[in-house]
N, C-alpha and C positions, 0 to 999 in steps of 0.2 A: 393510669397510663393506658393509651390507647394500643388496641393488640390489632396487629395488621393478620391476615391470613396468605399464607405462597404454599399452594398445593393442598397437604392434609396437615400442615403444622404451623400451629399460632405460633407469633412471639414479637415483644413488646420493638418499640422503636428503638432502645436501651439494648438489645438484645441483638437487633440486627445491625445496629452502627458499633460495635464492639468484638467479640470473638468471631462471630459467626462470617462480619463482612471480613474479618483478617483471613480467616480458612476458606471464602469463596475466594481472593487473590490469588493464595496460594493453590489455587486451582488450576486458575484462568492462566494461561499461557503467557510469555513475557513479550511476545509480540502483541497478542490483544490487551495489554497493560496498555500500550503508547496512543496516544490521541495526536491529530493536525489539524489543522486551522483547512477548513474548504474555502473555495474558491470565493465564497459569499463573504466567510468571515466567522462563521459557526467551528465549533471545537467538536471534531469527531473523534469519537472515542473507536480504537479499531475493534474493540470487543463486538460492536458492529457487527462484522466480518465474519465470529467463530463460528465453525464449519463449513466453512467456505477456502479455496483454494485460492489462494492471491496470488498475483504476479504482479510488483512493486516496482515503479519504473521511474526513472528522473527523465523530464523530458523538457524539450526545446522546442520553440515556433520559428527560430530561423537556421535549423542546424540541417547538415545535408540528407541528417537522419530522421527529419519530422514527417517524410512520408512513411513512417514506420506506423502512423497513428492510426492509417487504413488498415494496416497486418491486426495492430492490437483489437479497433474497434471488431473488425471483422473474427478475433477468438472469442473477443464478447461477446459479440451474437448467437456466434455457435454454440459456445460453452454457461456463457449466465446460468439457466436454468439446471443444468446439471451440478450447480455448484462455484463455478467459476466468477473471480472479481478481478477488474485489473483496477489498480489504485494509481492514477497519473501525479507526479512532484515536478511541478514546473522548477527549475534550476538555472540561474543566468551565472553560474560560477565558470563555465567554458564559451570564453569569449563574446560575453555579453551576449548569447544566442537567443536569449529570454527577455528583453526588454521593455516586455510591455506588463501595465496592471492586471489586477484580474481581472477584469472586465474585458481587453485587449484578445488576455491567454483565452479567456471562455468564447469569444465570440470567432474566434481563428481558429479554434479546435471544432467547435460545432460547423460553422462555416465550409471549410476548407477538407474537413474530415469527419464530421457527423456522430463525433463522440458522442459516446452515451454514458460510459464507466465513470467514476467518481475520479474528479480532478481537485487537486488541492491547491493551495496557495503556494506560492514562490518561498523555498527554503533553500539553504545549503546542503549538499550533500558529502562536503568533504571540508577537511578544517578544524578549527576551533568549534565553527560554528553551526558545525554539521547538527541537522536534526537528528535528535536520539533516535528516533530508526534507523536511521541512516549509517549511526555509529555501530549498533547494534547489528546491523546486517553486517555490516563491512566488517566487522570484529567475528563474526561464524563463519562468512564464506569470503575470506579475501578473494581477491581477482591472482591472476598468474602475476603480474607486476607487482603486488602488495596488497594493501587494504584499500585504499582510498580507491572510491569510485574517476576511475581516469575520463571520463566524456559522458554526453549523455546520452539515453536510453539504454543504461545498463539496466539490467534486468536480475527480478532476484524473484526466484520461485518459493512459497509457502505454503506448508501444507496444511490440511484440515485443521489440525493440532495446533499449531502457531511456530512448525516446527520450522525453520530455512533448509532447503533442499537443494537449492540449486543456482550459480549467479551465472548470468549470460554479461557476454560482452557485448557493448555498444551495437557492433556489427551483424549480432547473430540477429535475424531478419524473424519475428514473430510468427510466421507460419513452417521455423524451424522446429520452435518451439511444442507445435502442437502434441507430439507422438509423450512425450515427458509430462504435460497436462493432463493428457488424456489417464497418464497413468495414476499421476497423483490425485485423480478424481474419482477413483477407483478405491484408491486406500483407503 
C-alpha cells in the first residue's frame, strides 16, 4: 500500500480515508462542512474559506437593494487581505428579483458593480428548499421576525472559527457593517 506523507507523519491511503479523515471533520467547523455550486457550475467546498471571516449574503440584480453590491464590493477591498471574504447567493425567492442565469447574474454584478468576492449560483434561502447554509444560519441567528430570511441581502457574519456571530437585516447598508468586521478580524 502506498504511504502518502502530510508534515512529519506517514500513513497509508486506508489510514487516511478512515479514522483519521472522521477526527479531521470533527475538527472542521460546521459551517466549512457545507459546499455550493459557483456561479460556473463547480462544487465549493466552504472549508475553502477557514480562517477567514465571511459575511454570507443572499442577493438580487433587480431589488432596490442591489446598489448594496458597491458597499459590499468596496469591504472587499478594503478588508480581503486582512482576512475578509463576502460569499454572494443570488436568490429569485423575493419577487422574481433574480431572473436571470448565471451567466446574466455574473456579467450584471461585474458590469454594473465590479465584483470581485465569490458569487455563487441561484439557491433558495428559505423553505423547503432552503440551501443547508441557509437553514443552518437561520437556525443560529434567526432575524427579529423568526428564522426565515425575509428579503434579500440579509447578511450573516462568520467568524474565523466557522462560528455565526452576527445577522444583518436586508436594510442595514454594508459600510454599517464595518466597525463589527473590523472586530471579528481581530479575534
Amino acid at each position: 500500500m502506498p504511504l502518502l506523507k502530510r508534515g512529519s507523519r506517514q500513513y497509508s491511503r486506508n489510514d487516511h480515508a478512515g479514522v483519521n479523515a472522521r477526527k479531521a471533520k470533527t475538527h472542521m467547523s460546521e459551517f466549512h462542512q457545507f459546499c455550493a455550486r459557483s456561479l460556473g457550475g463547480q462544487e465549493i467546498p466552504l472549508e475553502r474559506f477557514a480562517g477567514k471571516v465571511a459575511l454570507v449574503v443572499n442577493t438580487a440584480s433587480k431589488c432596490g437593494l442591489t446598489p448594496q453590491y458597491a458597499g459590499l464590493e468596496d469591504l472587499y477591498l478594503r478588508y480581503s487581505e486582512s482576512g475578509l471574504v463576502i460569499l454572494g447567493f443570488p436568490c429569485d425567492q423575493f419577487l422574481h428579483q433574480e431572473p436571470g442565469d448565471a451567466t446574466s447574474i455574473e456579467s450584471g454584478c461585474l458590469l454594473n458593480y465590479g465584483v470581485s468576492f465569490p458569487m455563487f449560483g441561484k439557491i433558495d434561502v428559505k423553505g423547503a428548499n432552503a440551501h443547508p447554509l441557509f437553514a443552518w444560519l437561520t437556525a443560529r441567528l434567526p432575524g427579529i421576525f423568526g428564522r426565515a430570511v425575509k428579503w434579500n441581502f440579509t447578511k450573516f457574519l462568520v467568524g474565523r472559527d466557522g462560528t455565526p456571530l452576527r445577522r444583518f437585516a436586508p436594510m442595514t447598508k454594508p459600510e454599517k457593517l464595518e466597525p463589527l468586521i473590523r472586530r471579528a478580524l481581530k479575534d
